[in-house]
Every structure is written in structure tokens, then in C-alpha cells.
BADOMI-348319 format. One record per residue: residue in three letters; x, y, z of N, C-alpha, C in turn. Coordinates in pm, whole numbers, padded with zeros to 5 digits, always signed. Example, Ala and Ser with C-alpha at 12.3 -4.5 7.8 and 13.67 -1.06 7.14 Angstrom:
2
ALA+01319-00569+00780+01230-00450+00780+01320-00330+00780
SER+01285-00225+00708+01367-00106+00714+01290+00003+00787
***
This chain:
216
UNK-01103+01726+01139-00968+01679+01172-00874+01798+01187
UNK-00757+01782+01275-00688+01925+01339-00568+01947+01190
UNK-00515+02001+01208-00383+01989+01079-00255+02059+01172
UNK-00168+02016+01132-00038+02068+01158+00023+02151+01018
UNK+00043+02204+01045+00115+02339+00945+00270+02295+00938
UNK+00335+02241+00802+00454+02230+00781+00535+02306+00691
UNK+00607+02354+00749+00712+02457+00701+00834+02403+00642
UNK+00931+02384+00540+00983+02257+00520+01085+02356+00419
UNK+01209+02265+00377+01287+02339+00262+01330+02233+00207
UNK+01244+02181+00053+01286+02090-00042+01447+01976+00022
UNK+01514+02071+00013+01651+02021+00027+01694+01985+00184
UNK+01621+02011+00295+01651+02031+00414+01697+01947+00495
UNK+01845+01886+00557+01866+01777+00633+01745+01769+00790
UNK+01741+01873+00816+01671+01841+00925+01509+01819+00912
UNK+01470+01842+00813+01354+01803+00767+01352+01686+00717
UNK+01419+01615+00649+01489+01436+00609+01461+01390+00735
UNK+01525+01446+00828+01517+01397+01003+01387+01372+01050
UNK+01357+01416+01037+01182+01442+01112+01053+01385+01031
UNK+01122+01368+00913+00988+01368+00761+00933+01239+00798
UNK+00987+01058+00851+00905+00975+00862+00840+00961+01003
UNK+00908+01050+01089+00852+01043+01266+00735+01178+01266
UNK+00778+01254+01195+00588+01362+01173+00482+01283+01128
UNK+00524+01237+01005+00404+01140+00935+00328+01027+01019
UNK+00429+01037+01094+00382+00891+01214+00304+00936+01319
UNK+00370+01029+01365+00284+01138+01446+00132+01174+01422
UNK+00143+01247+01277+00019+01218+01237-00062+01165+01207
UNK-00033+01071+01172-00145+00903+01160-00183+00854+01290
UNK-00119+00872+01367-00139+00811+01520-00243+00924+01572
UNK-00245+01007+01524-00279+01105+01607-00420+01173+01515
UNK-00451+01123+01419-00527+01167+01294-00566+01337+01253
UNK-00400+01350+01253-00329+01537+01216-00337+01510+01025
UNK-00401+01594+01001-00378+01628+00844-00205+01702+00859
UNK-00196+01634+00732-00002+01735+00791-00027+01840+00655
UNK-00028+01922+00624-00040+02019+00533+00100+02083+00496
UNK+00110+02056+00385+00269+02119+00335+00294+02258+00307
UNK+00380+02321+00339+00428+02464+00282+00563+02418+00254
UNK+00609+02390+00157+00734+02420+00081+00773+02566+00069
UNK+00945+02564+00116+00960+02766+00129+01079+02764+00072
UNK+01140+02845-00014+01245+02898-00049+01314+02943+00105
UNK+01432+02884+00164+01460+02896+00278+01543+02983+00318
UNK+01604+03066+00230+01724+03141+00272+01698+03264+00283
UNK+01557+03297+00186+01490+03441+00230+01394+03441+00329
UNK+01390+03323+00361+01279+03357+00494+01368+03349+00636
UNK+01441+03275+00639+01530+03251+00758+01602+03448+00791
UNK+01650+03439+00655+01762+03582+00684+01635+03690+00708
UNK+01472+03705+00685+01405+03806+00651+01403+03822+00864
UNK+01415+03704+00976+01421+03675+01072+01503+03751+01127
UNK+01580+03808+01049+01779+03821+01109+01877+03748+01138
UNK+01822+03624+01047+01925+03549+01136+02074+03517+01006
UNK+02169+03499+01021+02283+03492+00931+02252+03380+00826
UNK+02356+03453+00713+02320+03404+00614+02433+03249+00635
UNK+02395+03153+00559+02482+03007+00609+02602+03090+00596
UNK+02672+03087+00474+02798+03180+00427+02849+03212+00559
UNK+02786+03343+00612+02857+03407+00712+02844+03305+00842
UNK+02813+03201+00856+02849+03147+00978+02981+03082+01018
UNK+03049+03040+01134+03155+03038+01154+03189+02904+01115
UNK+03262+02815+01090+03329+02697+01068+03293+02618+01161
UNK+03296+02654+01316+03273+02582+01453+03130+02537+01430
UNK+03028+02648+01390+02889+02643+01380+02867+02564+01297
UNK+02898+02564+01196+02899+02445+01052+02918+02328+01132
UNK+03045+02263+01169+03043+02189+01166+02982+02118+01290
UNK+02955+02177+01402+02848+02120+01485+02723+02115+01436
UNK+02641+02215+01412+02514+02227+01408+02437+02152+01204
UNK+02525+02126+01159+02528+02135+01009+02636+01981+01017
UNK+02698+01933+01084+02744+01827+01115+02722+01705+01191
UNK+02806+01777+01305+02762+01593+01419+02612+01654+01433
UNK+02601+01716+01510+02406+01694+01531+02367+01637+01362
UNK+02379+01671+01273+02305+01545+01195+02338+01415+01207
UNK+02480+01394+01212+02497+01239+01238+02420+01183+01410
UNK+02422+01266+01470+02337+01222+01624+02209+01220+01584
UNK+02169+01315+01527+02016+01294+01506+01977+01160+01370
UNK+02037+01134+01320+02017+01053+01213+02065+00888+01296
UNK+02140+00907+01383+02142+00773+01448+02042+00753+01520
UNK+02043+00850+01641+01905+00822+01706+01741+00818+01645
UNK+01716+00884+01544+01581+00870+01489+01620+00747+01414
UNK+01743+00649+01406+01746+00552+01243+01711+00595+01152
UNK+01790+00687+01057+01736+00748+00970+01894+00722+00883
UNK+01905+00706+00766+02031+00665+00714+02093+00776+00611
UNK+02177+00851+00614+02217+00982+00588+02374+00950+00512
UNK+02418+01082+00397+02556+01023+00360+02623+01117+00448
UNK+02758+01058+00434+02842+01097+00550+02898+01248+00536
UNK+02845+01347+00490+02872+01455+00435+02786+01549+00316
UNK+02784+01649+00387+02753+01795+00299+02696+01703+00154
UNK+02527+01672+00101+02508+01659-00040+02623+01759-00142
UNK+02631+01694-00238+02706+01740-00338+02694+01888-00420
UNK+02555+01851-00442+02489+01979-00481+02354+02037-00398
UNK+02386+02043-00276+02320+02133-00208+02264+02262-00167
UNK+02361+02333-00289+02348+02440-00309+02260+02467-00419
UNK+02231+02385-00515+02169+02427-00623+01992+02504-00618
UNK+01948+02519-00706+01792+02590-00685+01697+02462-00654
UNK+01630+02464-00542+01533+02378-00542+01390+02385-00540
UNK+01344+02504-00637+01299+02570-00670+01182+02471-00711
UNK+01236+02394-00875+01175+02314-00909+01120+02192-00806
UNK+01166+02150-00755+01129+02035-00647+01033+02087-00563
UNK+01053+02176-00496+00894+02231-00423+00793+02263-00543
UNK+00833+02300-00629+00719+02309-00722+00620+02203-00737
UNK+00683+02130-00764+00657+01965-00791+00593+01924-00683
UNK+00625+01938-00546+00569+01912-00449+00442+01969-00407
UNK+00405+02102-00469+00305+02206-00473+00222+02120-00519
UNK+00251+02061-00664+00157+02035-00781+00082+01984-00742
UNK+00135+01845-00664+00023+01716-00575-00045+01767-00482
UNK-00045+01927-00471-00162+01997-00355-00102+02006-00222
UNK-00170+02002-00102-00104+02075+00012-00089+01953+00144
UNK-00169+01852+00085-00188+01725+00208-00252+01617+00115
UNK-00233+01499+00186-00255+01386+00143-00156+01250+00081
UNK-00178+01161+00119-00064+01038+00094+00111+01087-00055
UNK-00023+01133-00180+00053+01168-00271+00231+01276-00230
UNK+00117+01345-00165+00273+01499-00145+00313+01470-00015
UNK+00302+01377+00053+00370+01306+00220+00482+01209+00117
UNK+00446+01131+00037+00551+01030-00070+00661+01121-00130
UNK+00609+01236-00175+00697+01328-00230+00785+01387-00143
UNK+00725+01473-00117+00809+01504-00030+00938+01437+00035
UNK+00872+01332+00121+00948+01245+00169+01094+01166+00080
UNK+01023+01142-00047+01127+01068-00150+01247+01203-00189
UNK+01211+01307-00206+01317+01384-00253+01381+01417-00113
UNK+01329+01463-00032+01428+01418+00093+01546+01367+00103
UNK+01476+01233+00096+01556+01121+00098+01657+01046-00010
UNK+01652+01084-00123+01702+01123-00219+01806+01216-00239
UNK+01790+01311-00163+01911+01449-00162+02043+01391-00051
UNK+01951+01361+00044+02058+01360+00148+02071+01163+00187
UNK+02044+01052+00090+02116+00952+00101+02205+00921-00024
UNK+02094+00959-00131+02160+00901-00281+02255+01028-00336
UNK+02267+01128-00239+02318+01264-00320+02252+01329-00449
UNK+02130+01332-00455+02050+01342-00570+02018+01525-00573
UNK+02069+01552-00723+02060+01724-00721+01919+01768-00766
UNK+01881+01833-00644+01733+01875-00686+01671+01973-00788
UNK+01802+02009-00835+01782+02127-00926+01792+02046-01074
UNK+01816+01902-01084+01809+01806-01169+01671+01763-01243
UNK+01616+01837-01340+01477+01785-01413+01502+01654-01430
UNK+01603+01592-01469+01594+01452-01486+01600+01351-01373
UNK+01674+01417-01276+01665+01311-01145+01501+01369-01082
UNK+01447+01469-01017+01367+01500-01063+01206+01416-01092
UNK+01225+01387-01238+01129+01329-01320+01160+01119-01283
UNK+01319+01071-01220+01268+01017-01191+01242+00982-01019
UNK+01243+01044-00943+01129+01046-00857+01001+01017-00870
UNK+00951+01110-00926+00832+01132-00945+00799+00967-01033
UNK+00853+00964-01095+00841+00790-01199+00860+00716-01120
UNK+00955+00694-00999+00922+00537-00914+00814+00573-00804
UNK+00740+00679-00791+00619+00705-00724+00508+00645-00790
UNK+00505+00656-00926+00387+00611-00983+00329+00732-01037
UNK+00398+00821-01092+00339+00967-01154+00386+00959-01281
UNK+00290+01052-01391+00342+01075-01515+00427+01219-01468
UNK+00545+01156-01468+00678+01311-01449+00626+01404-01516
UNK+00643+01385-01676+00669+01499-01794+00513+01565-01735
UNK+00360+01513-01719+00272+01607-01662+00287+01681-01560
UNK+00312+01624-01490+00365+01693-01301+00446+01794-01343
UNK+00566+01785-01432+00646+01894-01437+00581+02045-01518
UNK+00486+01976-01623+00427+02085-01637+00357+02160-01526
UNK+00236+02057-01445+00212+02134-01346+00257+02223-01254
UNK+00381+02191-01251+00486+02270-01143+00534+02362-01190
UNK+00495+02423-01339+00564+02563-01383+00471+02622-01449
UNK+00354+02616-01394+00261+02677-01404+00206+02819-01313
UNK+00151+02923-01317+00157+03055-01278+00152+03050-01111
UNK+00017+02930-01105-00032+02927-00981+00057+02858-00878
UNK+00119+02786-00934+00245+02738-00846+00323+02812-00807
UNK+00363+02869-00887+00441+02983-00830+00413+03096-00746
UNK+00324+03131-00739+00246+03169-00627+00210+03146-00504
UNK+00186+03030-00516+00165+02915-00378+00294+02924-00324
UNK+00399+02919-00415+00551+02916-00354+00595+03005-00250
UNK+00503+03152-00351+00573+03285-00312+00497+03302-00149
UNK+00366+03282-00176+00253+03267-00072+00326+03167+00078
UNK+00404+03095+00018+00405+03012+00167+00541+03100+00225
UNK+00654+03143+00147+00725+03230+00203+00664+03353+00248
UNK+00587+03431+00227+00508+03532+00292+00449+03497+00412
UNK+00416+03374+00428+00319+03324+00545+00408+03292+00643
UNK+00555+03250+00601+00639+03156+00680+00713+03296+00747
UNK+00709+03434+00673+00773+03540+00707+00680+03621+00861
UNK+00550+03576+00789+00455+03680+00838+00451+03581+01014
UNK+00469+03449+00987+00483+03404+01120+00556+03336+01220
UNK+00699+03437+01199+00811+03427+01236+00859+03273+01242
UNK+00891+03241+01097+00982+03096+01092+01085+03136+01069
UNK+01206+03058+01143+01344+03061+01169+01402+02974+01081
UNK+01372+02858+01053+01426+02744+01012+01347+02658+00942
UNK+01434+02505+00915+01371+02426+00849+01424+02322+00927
UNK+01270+02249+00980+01122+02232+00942+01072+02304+01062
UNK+00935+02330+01067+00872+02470+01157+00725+02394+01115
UNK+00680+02332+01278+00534+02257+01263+00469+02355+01376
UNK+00359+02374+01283+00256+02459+01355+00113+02412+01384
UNK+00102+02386+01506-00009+02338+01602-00079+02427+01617
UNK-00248+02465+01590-00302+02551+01666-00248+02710+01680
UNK-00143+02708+01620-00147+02847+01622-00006+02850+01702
UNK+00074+02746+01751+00148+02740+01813+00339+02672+01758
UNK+00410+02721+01728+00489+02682+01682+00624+02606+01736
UNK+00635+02519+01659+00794+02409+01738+00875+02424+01602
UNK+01027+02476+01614+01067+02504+01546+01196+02378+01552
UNK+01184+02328+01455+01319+02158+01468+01274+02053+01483
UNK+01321+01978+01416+01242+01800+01450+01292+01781+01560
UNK+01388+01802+01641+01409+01803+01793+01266+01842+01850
UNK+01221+01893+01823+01077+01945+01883+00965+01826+01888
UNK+00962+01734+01810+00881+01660+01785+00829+01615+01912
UNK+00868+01563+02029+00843+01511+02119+00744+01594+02208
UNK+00780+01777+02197+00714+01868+02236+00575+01845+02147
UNK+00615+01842+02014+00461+01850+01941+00358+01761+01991
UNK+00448+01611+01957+00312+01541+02032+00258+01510+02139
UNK+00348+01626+02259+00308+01566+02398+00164+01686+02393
UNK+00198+01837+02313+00085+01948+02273-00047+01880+02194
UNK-00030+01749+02119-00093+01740+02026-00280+01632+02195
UNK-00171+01619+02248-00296+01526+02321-00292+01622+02458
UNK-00216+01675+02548-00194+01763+02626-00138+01937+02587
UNK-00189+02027+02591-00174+02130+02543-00050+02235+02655
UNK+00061+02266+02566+00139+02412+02728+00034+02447+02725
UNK+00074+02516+02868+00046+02630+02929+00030+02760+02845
UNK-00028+02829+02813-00047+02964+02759+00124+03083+02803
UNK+00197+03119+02720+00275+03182+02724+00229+03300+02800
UNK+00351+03324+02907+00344+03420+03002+00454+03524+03019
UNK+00582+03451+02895+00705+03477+02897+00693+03621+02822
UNK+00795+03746+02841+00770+03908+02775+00877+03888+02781
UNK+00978+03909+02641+01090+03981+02655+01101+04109+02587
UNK+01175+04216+02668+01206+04361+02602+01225+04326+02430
UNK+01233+04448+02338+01272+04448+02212+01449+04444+02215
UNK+01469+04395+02152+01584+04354+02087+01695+04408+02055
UNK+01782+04533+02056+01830+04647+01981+01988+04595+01972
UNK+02020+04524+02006+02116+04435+02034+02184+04328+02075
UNK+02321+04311+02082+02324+04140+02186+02318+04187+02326
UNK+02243+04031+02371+02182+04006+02527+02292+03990+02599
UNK+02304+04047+02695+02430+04034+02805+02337+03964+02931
***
């Protein structure tokens, strides 16, 4: 069976976006979806690309705004009307947790999915052991075990490991599905993925010069 490579950030609206139309994707399509949970702010900036902070107000509120409310209407996806509360906090623990249940399979597709959905409908702080633990409890998990599992050596590793991987193969953002070796970066992409997933592009032909500055 083929797998899709998911690149994802615990807390991520645009990954909320995409999290029940991938899964669908993949069942239809019989894609193992394989998780990488990433600490997102060192892999994005390791790219060059600005830190949220330094982006402009205009950018916020389009790209970090209405495109979520457009994208959350058009996929039907039900979102609160504004910036989670504590969105800023470490979500450190929550990918952990998500680690624990391994890298694919029904268990960490539920997870995943529930803290998602959780952050960005119920305003739920992921950096919360107790909100947290109950997730994991209306899943059908013993929390207090899982949480041990999730602060355990090897987890943390896996953590560090998927940011190295997500660095080493130029991910920009969150969520970043990788086909074959081939990457769509945005649940906007989705439509690209699965038209690749049964019809394959064309082999890239595109060269651009190196970079040393802005493009005029």
C-alpha cells in the first residue's frame, strides 16, 4: 500500500481544514496516511520564511483570517470565529501524545483529528494536561498511560526526527503531504494530491536561478 507523508502542526488551522478531506482521500484511495507531527515555527523560519510576529497586519488578517473562514465554509468544516485563545501556547505535549499511538492507523487519524478540532472549535489549550487527558478519555484511551508514553525519551526524538526530516525536505508550512517523493504544500492542494494520487504531473522541468534576493 502507497503512504502519503503528513507534515502537520498539533495546533494548525489549516491542517483542522484538510484533516477530515485527507483521511477521505485516503480511504478512497487505500493511502496509509503516516503522521509527522513538527514543532512548526522552527521548521517554517529554518525555510526563511518570517517569523508570524514579523508579519504585517494585512497578511494576518487575510491569510490567518478570511481564507480560514472561506476555507472552512467551503470544505464544511465548523471553526470559532477568531484567533484560538491560547494558540500560542507549547504544543509540544499534544504531538507527543500523538507520537505515542505510532505513525498511522485509525488510533492517531482520531487523535490527531480530535485535538484539531478541539483547538480551533471548542478553543481547547493544547498545552493543557488536563484538557489534554480529556481527549484522549472520550477516544477510549487510558490518558494518565498515554501521557506517560508521550514523555518518554523516544518520543522525543521522533519529535526532534520529524523536524529534521520536515527541514531536510524543504517544508514551508502546515500541513505538507508528500506523495512519492513529491510535495503539495496546503490543504488547498488537496485536489492536486488526489488528481497525482491516480494520474501522476509531469516530471518537473521548471530551474530557477539561486535566490540572493527579492525577485523583480
Amino acid at each position: 500500500m502507497s503512504e502519503l507523508i503528513y507534515y502537520y502542526s498539533a495546533h494548525s488551522a489549516f491542517a483542522y481544514l484538510g484533516s477530515a478531506r485527507v483521511m477521505q482521500i485516503c480511504a478512497a484511495h487505500g493511502l496509509t496516511l503516516v503522521h509527522r507531527p513538527i514543532p512548526l515555527s522552527p521548521v517554517v523560519e529554518a525555510q526563511g520564511s518570517q517569523p508570524f510576529g514579523d508579519r504585517t497586519q494585512a497578511h494576518v488578517d487575510y491569510f490567518f483570517g478570511r481564507e480560514i473562514e472561506r476555507w472552512a465554509e467551503l470544505r464544511d468544516v465548523p471553526v470559532l470565529p477568531a484567533r484560538p485563545t491560547y494558540h500560542d501556547a507549547d504544543n509540544t505535549l499534544a504531538s507527543a501524545m500523538i507520537l505515542a499511538l505510532g505513525d498511522r492507523g485509525d488510533a492517531v487519524d482520531a487523535m490527531a483529528h480530535a485535538m484539531l478540532r478541539a483547538h480551533w472549535l471548542d478553543d481547547a489549550d493544547l498545552s493543557d494536561e488536563a484538557t489534554l487527558c480529556a481527549i484522549a478519555t472520550a477516544l477510549g484511551h487510558d490518558a494518565a498511560a498515554l501521557i506517560t508514553t508521550a514523555r518518554q525519551p523516544d518520543i522525543a526524538m521522533q519529535y526532534e526526527q520529524n523536524a529534521n526530516d520536515a527541514r531536510a525536505n524543504g517544508v514551508m508550512g502546515s500541513p505538507t503531504y508528500v506523495l512519492k517523493g513529491e510535495m503539495f504544500y496546503g490543504q488547498d492542494r488537496l485536489e492536486m494530491l488526489e488528481r497525482a494520487i491516480t494520474r501522476p504531473f509531469a516530471p518537473t522541468r521548471w530551474s530557477n536561478p539561486p535566490v540572493h534576493g527579492p525577485m523583480t
